[in-house]
N, C-alpha and C positions, 0 to 999 in steps of 0.2 A: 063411763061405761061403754061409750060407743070405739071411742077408740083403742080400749083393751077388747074388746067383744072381734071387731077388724083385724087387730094383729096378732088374735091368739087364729083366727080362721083363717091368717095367710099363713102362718107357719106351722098348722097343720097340715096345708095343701104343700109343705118343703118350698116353699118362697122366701127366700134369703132376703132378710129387712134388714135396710140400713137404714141408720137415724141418723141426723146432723142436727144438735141444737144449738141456736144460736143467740148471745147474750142474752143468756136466759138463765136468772142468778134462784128463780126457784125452786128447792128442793122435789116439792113433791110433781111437778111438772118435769124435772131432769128424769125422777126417778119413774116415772109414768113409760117416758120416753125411752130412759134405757129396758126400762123390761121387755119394750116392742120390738125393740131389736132382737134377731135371732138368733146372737151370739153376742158376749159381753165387747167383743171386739168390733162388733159390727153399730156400738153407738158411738158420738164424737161428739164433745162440747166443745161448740166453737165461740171464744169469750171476743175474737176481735176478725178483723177482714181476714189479718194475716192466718189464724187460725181456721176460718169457715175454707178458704183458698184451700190448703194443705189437705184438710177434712175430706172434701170434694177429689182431689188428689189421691188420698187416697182408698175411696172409695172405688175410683174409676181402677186402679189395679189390682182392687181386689175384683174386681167384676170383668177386668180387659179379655180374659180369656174363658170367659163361658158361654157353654155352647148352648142352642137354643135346641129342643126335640120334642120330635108331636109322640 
């Protein structure tokens, strides 16, 4: 509850959530994780190193050119 309650109130505030999960073979915990994310694109199951690596990787270009505004 808590952390569906947190990531439904950042992405009402348009907070782009990424998720990374990592060797984490359970279903309802993946599927917890991907709903927090704020785009189906924006989770990533990472099942080994070389996976989480890549994940992080591509998180950081998704995010390299966003701008910060008050």
């Amino acid at each position: 509850t808590i952390t569906t309650t947190l990531c439904s109130k950042l992405k009402n505030d348009d907070i782009d959530v990424f998720v990374i999960s990592f060797a984490l073979d359970e279903t309802a915990a993946n599927n917890l994780l991907r709903s927090c994310a704020s785009d189906p694109g924006n989770f990533y199951k990472a099942d080994t190193v070389g996976d989480l690596v890549d994940s992080f990787s591509k998180v950081g270009g998704a995010i390299a050119n966003v701008q910060l505004t008050q």
